[in-house]
C-alpha positions, 0 to 999 in steps of 0.5 A, spaced: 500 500 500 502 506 497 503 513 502 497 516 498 492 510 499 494 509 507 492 516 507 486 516 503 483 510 506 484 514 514 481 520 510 475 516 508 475 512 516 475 519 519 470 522 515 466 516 516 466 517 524 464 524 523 458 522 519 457 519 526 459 523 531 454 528 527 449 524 527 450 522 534 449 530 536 443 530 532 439 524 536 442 528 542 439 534 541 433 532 539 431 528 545 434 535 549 429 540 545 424 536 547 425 537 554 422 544 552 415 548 554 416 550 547 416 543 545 410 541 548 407 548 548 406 546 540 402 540 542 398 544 546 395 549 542 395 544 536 389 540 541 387 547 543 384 549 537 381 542 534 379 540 540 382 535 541 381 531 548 389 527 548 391 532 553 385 532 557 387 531 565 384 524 567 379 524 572 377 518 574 370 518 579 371 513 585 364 511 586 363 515 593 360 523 591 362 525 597 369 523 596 369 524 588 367 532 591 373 532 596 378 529 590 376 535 585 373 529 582 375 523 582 382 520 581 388 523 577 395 522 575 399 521 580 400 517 585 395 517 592 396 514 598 391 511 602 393 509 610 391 506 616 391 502 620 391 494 620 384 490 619 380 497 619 377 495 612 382 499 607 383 493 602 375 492 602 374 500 601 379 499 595 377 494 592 369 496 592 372 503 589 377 498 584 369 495 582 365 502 581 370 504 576 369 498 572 363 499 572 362 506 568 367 501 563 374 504 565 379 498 566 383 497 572 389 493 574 389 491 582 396 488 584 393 484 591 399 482 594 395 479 600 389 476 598 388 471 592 384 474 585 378 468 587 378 472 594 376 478 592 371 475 586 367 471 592 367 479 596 365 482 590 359 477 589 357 478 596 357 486 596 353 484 590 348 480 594 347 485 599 346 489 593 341 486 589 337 484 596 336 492 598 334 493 591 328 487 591 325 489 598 328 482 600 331 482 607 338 482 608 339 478 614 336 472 611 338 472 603 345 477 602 351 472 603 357 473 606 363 472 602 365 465 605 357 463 604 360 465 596 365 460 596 362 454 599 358 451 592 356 446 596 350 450 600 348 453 594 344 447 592 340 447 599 339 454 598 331 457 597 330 458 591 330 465 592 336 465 595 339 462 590 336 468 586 339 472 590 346 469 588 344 469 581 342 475 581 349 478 584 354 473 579 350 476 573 351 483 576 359 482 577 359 480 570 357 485 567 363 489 569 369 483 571 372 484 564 374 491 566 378 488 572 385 484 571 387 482 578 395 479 579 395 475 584 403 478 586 409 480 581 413 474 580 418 477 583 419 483 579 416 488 584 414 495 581 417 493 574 412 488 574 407 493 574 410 498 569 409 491 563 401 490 565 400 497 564 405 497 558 401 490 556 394 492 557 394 499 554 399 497 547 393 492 546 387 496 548 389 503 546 387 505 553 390 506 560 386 503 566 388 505 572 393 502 577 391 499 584 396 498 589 394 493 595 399 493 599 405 498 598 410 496 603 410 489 600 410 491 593 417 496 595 421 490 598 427 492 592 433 489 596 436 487 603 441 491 603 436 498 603 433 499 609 424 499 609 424 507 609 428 506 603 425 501 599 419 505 599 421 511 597 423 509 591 417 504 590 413 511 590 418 514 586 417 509 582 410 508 581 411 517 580 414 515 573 409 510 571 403 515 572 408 520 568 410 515 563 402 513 561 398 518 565 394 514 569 392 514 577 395 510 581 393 508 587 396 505 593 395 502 600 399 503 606 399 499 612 400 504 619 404 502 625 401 501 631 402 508 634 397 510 630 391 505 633 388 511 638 390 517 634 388 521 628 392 520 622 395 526 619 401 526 616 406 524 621 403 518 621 406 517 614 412 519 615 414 513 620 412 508 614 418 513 610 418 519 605 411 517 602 408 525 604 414 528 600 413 523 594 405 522 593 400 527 590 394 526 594 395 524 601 389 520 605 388 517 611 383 512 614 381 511 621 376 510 625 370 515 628 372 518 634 379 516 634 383 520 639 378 523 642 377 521 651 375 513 653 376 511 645 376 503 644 379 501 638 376 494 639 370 496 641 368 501 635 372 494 630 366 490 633 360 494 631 357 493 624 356 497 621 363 500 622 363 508 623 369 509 619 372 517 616 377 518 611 381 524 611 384 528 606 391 530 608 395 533 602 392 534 595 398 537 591 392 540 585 386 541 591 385 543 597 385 539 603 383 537 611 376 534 608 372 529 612 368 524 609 364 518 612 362 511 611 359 506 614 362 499 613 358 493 613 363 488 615 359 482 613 357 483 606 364 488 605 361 494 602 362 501 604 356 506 604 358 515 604 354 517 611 
């Protein structure tokens, strides 16, 4: 090889790298423009004028009126954290709110880390018989079924015939909105990555984002060994922040209180002992039971009573205002819940 070939072929080798360099100064600062307003702005006047309703917030109605006004509607993107203590209901309330959003044809994936998806089935159909019993003037007491009546199919042949109407009648009910729901059992070990492949899954497919319902926070956070629970969690609501943002969805999480909090309000120190959750959640909502902190309360007493008088409490609300209390009375025997 001559001089002159050596140096028209490193010629032609360094030109070919600059080629790349420049394209690789291209693709970079494309993804950095649009990490200006002025980028999404053009989208945004762009849906303001053909009344386009891509960018429209999503809000999604709980079911609740009282609780819908107190949360400016209902759900949106962002997380929301609701806390309480342990075996005051708070995975029956999420889980009757989980199938009053799919009634209205929205879907939701719930992720139960503690119970299974036959579990919640049977207590929906229960809420469904207690239902569909007030609603036929037929008496409660005798013909809405517990959840472990549900499971039990050897009862159901020695069932009256209306009592076997009212389980029918309950089954059909919840068929009409079970498709909207898909239940995962756990994460296969994945944790929140697990979550973000459903929403990625069911929305690549149907076109549609379902809103995410986590039951509950402190199992889904246990990322490593080598970081404390605090830290765990903090990046479990960092995370699921990102998944709201990615897909603008709302996520909904449960957190489990400790025990401090049994005879005292839930306020946002409450949640400070679980980890940084009041930093990283948009809404903030405690539940506890009615007359918590006031002189000569039982917690035990009050867990006996049915229905439980129970309240939730708005703490923080990033978009809207805060320090509202909604009522409910909790009919244990048929998990279903009741604005006050």
């Amino acid at each position: 090889m001559t001089a002159n070939t050596q140096a028209e072929n490193n010629t032609a080798v360094t030109g070919k790298a600059d080629d790349q360099k420049g394209r690789q100064i291209q693709a970079d600062w494309a993804a950095h423009e649009k990490t200006s307003p002025m980028y999404f702005l053009e989208t945004f006047t762009k849906a303001l004028s053909s009344g386009n309703a891509d960018l429209k917030p999503i809000c999604i109605p709980t079911g609740f009126s009282n609780l819908d006004e107190a949360l400016g509607g209902g759900f949106h993107e962002g997380v929301t954290v609701i806390g309480a203590i342990s075996s005051i209901g708070k995975s029956t309330l999420i889980a009757q709110v989980a199938d009053q959003i799919a009634k209205t044809g929205r879907s939701v994936i719930f992720f139960t880390l503690e119970e299974s998806q036959r579990k919640l089935v049977y207590k929906s159909i229960s809420r469904e018989t207690a239902y569909y019993a007030e609603q036929n003037g037929i008496s409660g007491k005798d013909f809405a079924r517990k959840a472990r009546e549900v499971a039990d199919t050897t009862k159901y042949a020695g069932y009256t015939d209306l009592g076997r109407e009212v389980i029918d009648g309950a089954i059909e009910a919840y068929s009409k909105y079970a498709g909207n729901l898909f239940i995962y059992e756990n994460t296969d070990g994945k944790g929140i990555a697990r979550v973000r492949e459903a929403v990625k899954t069911h929305t690549d497919y149907t076109g549609s984002t379902p809103v995410v319902i986590i039951d509950y926070l402190q199992v889904l956070a246990s990322f490593t060994n080598r970081a404390s629970d605090k830290q765990n969690l903090d990046k479990a609501i960092m995370e699921l922040t990102e998944i709201s943002k990615d897909f603008m969805v709302p996520v909904i999480a449960i957190s489990s209180l400790n025990r401090h909090s049994y005879n005292e309000p839930v306020t946002m120190t409450s949640f400070k002992e679980s980890g940084n959750i009041e930093y990283g959640a948009d809404v903030l909502i405690g539940m506890q039971l009615k007359g918590v902190g006031v002189k000569g309360f039982n917690s035990t007493a009050e867990k006996g009573k049915n229905p439980r008088n129970v309240e939730l409490t708005i703490i923080k609300n990033r978009d809207y205002e805060v320090d509202a209390n909604i009522k409910f009375s909790y009919y244990t025997e048929h998990n279903y819940f009741r604005e006050i």
